[in-house]
N, C-alpha and C positions, 0 to 999 in steps of 0.2 A: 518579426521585429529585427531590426538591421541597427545597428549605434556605432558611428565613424565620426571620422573628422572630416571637412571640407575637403583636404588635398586628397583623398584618397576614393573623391567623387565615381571615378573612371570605372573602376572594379565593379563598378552596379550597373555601367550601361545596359547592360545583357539581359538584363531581367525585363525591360520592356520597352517599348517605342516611348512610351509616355513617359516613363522614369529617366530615360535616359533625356529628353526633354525638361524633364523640372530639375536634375543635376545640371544640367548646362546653365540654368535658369541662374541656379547659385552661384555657380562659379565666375560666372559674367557679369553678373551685377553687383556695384557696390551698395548693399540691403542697407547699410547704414545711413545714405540719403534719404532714404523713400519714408514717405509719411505714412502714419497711418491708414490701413484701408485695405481694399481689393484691388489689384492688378489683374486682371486676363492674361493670359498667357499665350494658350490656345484655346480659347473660346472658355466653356465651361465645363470641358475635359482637364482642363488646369489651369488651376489659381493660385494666388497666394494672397493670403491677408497678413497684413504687418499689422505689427501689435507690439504696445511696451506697456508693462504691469507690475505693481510689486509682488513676488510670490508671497506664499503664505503658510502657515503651520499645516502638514497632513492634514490634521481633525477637520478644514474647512475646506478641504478638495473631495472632489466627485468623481470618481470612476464613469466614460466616457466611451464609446465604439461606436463606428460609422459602419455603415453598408454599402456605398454608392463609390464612397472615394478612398484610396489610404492617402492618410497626413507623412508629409516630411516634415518633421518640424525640427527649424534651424536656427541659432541661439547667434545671434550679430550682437549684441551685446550681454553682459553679464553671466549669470550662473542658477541653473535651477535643479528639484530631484525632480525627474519623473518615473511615477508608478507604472509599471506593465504586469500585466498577467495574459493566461487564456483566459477565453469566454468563457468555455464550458465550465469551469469554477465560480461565475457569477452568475448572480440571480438579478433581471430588472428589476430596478426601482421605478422608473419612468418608463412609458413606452417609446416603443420608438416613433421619434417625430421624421416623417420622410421628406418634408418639406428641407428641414434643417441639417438631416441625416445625422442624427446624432441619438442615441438610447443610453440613460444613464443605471448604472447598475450598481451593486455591493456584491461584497463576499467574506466569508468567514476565514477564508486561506490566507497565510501569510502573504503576503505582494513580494514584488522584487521592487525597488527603487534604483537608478541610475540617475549620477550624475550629467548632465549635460553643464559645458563651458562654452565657452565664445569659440565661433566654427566650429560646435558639433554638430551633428543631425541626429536624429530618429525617424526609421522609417516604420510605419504601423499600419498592418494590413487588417481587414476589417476583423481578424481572428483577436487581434491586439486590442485588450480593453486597458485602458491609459487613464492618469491622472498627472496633468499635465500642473504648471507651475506651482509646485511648492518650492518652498524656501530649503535651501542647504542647513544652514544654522539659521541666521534667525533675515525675516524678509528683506529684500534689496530688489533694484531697479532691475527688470531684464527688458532687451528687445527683441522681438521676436518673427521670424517669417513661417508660418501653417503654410504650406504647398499642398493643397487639395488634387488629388492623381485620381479621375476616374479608374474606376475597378472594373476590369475587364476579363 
């Protein structure tokens, strides 16, 4: 798990052809036009879905980890907490769905929560099990950009 701000995109080129493709993605585009939905990228080695939601109290968020892709997910508007931990402290709830890549899981170990603000990112490798939009204090508007990064 990686947590930056926008400007400091560059420092992560190195880590992969791909990543270093969906950082460029961010930093070139203004995410705040784009409507809802899937964009292509690079075909479906990389995507990004925009999306705006109210977050919501922990108790109704779900613990979340992919196999196929890691998520950057990047906060264009507003302010959310997300949950990260390792796998190996969670137990499946759901199996996993490989259509959707997505396995939702619990755990009994405390979590970490970080704040995400407007031009943050998180980046989450499929080791990274995530709970994505809950609310800071209490729920508010976000918009959001998921950058799906084949896992290679």
């Amino acid at each position: 798990m990686i947590k930056n701000s926008l400007k400091y995109t560059k420092i992560y080129y190195n880590l992969s052809k791909n990543l270093k493709t969906a950082l460029e993605f961010l930093e070139n585009n203004n995410l705040k036009n784009f409507q809802n939905g899937k964009y292509e990228i690079q075909g479906e080695d990389i995507y990004v879905n925009i999306q705006d939601y109210q977050t919501k109290p922990q108790n109704q968020g779900k613990w979340e980890a992919h196999r196929k892709y890691i998520d950057i997910q990047f906060i264009i508007e507003g302010s959310e907490k997300i949950g990260v931990g390792e796998i190996q402290n969670y137990t499946t709830t759901e199996v996993y769905d490989e259509e959707k890549d997505v396995e939702f899981l619990s755990t009994n170990t405390q979590a970490e929560f970080l704040t995400l603000n407007k031009n943050d990112f998180i980046i989450l490798y499929p080791q990274d099990v995530h709970m994505p939009q809950i609310c800071c204090d209490k729920p508010t508007y976000v918009k959001k950009a998921v950058l799906k990064v084949k896992f290679a």
